[in-house]
C-alpha positions in Angstrom: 0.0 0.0 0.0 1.0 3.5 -0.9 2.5 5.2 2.2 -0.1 8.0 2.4 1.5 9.8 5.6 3.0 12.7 4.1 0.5 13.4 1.7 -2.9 13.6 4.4 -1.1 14.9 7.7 -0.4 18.5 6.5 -3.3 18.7 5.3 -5.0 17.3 8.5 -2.4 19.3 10.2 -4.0 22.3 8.1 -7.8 21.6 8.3 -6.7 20.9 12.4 -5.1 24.5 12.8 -7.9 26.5 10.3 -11.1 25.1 11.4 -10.0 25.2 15.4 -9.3 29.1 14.5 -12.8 29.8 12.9 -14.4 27.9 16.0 -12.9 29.8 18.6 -13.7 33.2 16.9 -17.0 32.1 16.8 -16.9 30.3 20.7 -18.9 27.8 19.8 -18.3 25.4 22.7 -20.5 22.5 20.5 -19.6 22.9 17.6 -15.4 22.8 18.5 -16.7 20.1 20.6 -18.2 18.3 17.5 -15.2 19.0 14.9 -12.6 17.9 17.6 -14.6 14.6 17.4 -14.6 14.1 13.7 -10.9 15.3 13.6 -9.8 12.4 16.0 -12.0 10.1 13.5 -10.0 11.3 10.8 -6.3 11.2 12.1 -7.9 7.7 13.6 -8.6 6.7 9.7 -5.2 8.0 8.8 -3.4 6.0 11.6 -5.3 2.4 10.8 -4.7 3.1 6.9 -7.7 3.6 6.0 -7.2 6.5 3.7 -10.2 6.6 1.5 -12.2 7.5 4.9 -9.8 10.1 6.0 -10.5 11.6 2.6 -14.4 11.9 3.7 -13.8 12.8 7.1 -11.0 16.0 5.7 -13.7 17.2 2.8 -16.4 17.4 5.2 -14.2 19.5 8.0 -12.8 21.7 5.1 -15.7 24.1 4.5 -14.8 25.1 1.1 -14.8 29.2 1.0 -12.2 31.3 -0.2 -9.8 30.2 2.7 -9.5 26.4 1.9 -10.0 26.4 -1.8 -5.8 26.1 -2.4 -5.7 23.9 0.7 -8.6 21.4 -1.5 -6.2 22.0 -4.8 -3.2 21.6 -3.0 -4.5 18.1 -1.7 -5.8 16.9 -5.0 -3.0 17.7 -6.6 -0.9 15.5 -4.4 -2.9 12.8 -4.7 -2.9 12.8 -8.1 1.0 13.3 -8.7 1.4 9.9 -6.0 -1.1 8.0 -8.6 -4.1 8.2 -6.6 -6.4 9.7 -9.3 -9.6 8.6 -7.9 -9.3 10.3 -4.7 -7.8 13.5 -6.2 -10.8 13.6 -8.9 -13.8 13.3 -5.8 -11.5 16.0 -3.9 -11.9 18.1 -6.9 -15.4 17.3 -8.2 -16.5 18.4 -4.5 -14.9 22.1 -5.2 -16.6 22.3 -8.3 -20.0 21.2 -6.8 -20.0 24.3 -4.3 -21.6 27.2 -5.1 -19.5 29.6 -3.7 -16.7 29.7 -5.4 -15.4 32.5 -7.7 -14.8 32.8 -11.0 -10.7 32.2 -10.7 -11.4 29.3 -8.2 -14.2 27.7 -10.4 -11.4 28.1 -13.3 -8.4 26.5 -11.1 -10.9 23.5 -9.7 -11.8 22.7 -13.2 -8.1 22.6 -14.7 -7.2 20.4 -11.3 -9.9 18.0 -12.6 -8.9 18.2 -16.3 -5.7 16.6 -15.5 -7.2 14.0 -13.0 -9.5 13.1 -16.0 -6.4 12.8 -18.1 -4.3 10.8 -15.8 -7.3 8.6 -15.5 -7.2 8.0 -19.4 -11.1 10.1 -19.6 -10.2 12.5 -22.3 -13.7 12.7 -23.4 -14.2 14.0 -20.2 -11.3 16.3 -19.9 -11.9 17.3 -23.7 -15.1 18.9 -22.0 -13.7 20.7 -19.0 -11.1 22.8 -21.2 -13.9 23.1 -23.3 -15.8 24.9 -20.7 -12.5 26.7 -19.3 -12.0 28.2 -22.5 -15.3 29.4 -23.0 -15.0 31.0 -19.7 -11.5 32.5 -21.3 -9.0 34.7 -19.4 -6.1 33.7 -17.9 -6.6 29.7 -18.0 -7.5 29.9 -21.7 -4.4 28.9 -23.0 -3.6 26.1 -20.8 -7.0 24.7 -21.6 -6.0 25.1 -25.2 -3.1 23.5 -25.0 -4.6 20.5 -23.0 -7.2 20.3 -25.9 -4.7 20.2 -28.7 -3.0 16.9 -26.6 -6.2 15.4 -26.8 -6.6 16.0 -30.3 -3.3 15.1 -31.1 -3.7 12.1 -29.3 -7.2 11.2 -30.7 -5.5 12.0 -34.4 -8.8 14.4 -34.7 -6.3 16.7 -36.8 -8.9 19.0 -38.3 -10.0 20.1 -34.2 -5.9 20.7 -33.9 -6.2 22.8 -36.6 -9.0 25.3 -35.3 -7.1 24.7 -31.8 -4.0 25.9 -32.8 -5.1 28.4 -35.0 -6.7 29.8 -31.5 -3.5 29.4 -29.6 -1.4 31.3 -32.5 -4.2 34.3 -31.7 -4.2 34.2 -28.0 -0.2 33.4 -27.6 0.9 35.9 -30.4 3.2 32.8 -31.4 3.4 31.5 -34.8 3.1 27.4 -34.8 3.4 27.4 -38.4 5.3 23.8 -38.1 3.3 22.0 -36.1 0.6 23.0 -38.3 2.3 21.9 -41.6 2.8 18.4 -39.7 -1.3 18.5 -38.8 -2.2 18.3 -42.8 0.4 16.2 -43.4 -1.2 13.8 -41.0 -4.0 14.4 -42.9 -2.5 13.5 -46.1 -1.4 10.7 -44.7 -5.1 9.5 -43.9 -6.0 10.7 -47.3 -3.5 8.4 -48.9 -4.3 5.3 -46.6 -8.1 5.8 -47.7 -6.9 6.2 -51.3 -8.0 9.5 -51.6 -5.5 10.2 -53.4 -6.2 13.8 -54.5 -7.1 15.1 -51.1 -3.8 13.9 -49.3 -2.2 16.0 -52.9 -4.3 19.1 -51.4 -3.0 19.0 -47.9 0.7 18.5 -48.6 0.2 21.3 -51.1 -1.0 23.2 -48.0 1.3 21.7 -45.4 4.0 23.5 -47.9 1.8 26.4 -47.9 1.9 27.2 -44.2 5.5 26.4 -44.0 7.5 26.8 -46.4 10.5 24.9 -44.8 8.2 22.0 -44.1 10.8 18.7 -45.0 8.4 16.2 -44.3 6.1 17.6 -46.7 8.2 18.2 -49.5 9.8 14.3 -48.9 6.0 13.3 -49.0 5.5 15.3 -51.7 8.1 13.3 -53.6 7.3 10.2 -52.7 3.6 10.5 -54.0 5.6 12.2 -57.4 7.5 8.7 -57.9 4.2 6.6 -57.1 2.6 8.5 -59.7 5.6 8.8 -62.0 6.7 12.0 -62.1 10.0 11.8 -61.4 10.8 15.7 -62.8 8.3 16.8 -60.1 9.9 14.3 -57.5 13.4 15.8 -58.7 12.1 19.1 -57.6 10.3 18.3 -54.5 13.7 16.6 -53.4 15.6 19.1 -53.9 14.2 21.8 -52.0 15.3 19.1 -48.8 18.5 20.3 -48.4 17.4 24.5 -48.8 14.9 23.4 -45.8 16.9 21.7 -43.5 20.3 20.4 -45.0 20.6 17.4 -42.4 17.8 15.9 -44.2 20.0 15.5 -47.4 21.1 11.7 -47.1 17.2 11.4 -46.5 17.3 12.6 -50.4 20.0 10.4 -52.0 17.9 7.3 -53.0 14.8 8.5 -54.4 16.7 10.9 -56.5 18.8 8.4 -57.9 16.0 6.4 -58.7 14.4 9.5 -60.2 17.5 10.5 -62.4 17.7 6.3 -63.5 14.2 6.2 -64.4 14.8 9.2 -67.1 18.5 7.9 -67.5 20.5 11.2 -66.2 22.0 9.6 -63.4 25.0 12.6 -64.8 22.5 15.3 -63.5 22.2 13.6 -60.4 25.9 13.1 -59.8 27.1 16.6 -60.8 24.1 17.8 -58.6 26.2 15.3 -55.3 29.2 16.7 -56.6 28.1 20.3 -55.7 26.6 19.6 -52.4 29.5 17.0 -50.9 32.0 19.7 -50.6 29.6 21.3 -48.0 27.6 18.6 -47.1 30.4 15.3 -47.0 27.6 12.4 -46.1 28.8 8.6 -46.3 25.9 8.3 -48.8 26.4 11.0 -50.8 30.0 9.8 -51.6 29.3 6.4 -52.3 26.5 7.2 -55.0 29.6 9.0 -56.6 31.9 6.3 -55.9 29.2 3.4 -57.9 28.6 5.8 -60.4 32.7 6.5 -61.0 33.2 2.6 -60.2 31.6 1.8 -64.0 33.0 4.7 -65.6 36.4 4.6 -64.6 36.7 1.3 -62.7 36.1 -0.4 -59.6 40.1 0.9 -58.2 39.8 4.1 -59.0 36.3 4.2 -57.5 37.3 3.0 -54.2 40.4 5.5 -53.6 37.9 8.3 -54.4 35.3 7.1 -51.4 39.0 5.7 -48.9 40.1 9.4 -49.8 36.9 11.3 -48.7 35.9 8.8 -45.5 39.5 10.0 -44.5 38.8 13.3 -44.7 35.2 12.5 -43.1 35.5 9.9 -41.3 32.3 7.3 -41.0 31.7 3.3 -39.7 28.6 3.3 -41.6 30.7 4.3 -44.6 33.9 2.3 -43.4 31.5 -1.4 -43.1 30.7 0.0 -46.6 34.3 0.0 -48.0 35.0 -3.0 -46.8 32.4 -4.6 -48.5 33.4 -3.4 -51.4 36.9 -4.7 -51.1 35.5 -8.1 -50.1 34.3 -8.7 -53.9 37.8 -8.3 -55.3 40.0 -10.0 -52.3 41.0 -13.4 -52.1 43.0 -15.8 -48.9 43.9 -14.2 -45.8 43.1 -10.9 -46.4 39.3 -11.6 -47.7 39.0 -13.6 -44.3 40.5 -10.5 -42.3 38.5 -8.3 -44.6 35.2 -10.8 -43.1 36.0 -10.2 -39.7 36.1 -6.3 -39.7 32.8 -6.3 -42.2 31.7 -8.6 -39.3 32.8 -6.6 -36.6 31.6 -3.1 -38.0 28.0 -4.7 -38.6 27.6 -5.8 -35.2 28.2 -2.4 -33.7 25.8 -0.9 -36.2 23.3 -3.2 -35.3 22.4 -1.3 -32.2 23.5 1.8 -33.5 20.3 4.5 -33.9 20.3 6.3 -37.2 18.1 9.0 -35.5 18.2 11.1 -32.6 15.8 13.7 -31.3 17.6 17.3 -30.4 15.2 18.4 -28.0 15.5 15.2 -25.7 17.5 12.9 -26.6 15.3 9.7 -27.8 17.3 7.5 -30.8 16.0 5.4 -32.5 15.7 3.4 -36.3 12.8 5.0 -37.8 12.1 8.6 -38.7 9.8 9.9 -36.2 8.0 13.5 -37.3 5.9 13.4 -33.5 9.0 12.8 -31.0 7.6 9.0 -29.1 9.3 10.6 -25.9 8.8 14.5 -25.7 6.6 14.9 -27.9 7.9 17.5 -29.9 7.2 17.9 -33.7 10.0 17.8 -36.2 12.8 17.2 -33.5 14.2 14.2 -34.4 16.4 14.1 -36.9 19.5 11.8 -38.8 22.7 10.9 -36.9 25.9 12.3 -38.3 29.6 12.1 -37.8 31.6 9.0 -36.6 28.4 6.9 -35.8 26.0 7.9 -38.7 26.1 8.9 -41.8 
């Protein structure tokens, strides 16, 4: 059983010292008489763990007027944050019940229960307490907001995160152009998975619309090019990448070289490489050179051009590559040596995330848009240097 001593005594402690105060200003020999009797009760139900009963026994002492309102809060709250969520939610659902509360306090009570509602897993519920808070507005609108556009975002109702956030760029004077460039493309992704094909078109056209530096739009964009077979569109779409966010550029390299094969000017492609490696010197970007230069000028001269660059740049994802390339020409004791380290280097790639998100830290295999851990949009992004690419 939860260890519910620090969490009731100060506020037994509390109800103890306030309601012992208002009875002696009021020298009311039976009614101190009767609320020493129910205060014993309660520390009695505290004592014998039987919490749930000390809960009753605290509500009913703590008159709720202007005076115990944060002590009630203060109460719920704790037993929320220890995991208790039922008995925070009836601590809070009795604040909201009374009458007398004022506007602020009728604001703060329903927040209190919001997130009770949403540690319980009710969003429905919670979904209509900011829904009320907000139409109350002033100073709790934009935490209500914000608690509505987690529900929304974690219902994938992205058209009520768009009228949400278009709310919160209003009352916050922010601009959230990003996050709402990932909404339609979430849309377009349901578009596409319905095969409504020209509907998911329209909302990356408009994910691109509201931000302009949108990557994941213009890689969707691409991808839906190819499907179709436009591969001078794709060619375009793929290229704005690195203008948007350069790190994104070995997120490029294989679509565009199919694009440039399928209309046979894989030169385009590799003068385009050529340009960007000096700049940009990815493991991937320098061996699309190196296979294009291995079968115009040889497999020899195509390896010293990748051995020189990974020197200059060093890379294991790129060094497990060169060795597999020199495992195809090499014969005895150094193909078998050759075999080990391809071994060796695979192994510690294995475990090796290819992404990482810059706001908190989570890694991972898989391009994530919606961070898994902090939830951020758009902050996870591909692993360079000695470990990526």
């Amino acid at each position: 059983m939860i260890n519910l001593w620090p969490l009731l005594l100060p506020a037994a402690a509390w109800s103890g010292w306030s309601l012992a105060k208002r009875q002696l200003s009021s020298k009311s020999n039976d009614n101190s008489n009767q609320f020493s009797r129910e205060y014993v009760v309660g520390l009695n139900y505290l004592l014998n763990e039987q919490p749930d009963k000390a809960v009753d026994i605290f509500i009913k002492l703590l008159e709720v007027d202007s005076e115990t309102v944060e002590t009630h809060l203060a109460l719920g709250s704790l037993f929320r944050q220890r995991g208790e969520v039922d008995r925070a939610t009836r601590i809070h659902q009795n604040l909201i019940a009374r009458p007398q509360l004022s506007l602020y306090q009728r604001k703060e009570s329903l927040m209190a229960l919001a997130r009770d509602y949403m540690s319980a897993g009710f969003v429905d519920r919670a979904e209509r307490i900011y829904l009320e808070v907000v139409a109350l507005g002033g100073d709790r609108e934009l935490s209500s907001l914000r608690g509505l556009l987690i529900i929304y975002q974690q219902e994938k109702e992205w058209e009520k995160a768009l009228d949400i956030i278009k709310k919160l760029e209003l009352s916050a004077g922010v601009s959230l152009q990003a996050e709402t460039a990932h909404y339609y493309c979430e849309i377009a992704l349901r578009n596409l998975k319905n095969n409504q094909t020209d509907k998911a078109f329209q909302a990356m056209k408009q994910a691109l619309s509201v931000d302009k530096q949108s990557v994941r739009a213009s890689l969707m964009l691409a991808d839906f090019e190819v499907k179709n077979g436009r591969y001078k569109q794709a060619i375009k779409a793929l290229k704005r990448v690195p203008d948007q966010d350069a790190e994104f550029l070995n997120e490029i390299i294989e679509p565009l070289v199919l694009c440039h094969r399928e209309l046979d000017i894989m030169d385009e492609c590799i003068d385009y490489l050529e340009q960007k490696l000096p700049d940009y010197p990815r493991a991937s970007v320098i061996f699309v050179i190196g296979e294009y230069l291995s079968k115009e000028k040889g497999v020899d001269f195509a390896i010293d051009y990748v051995s020189s660059h990974l020197g200059k740049h060093p890379s294991i994802r790129g060094l497990n590559k060169l060795i597999h390339w020199h495992l195809e020409s090499a014969h005895g004791k150094v193909r078998d040596k050759l075999q080990m380290l391809y071994a060796i280097t695979t192994k510690f790639l294995e475990n090796k995330p290819i992404y990482r998100c810059r706001n908190c830290g989570f890694a991972g295999h898989l391009l994530h848009w919606h961070c898994p851990s902090c939830k951020e949009w758009g902050s996870i992004k591909p692993i360079h240097g000695l470990e990526g690419d």
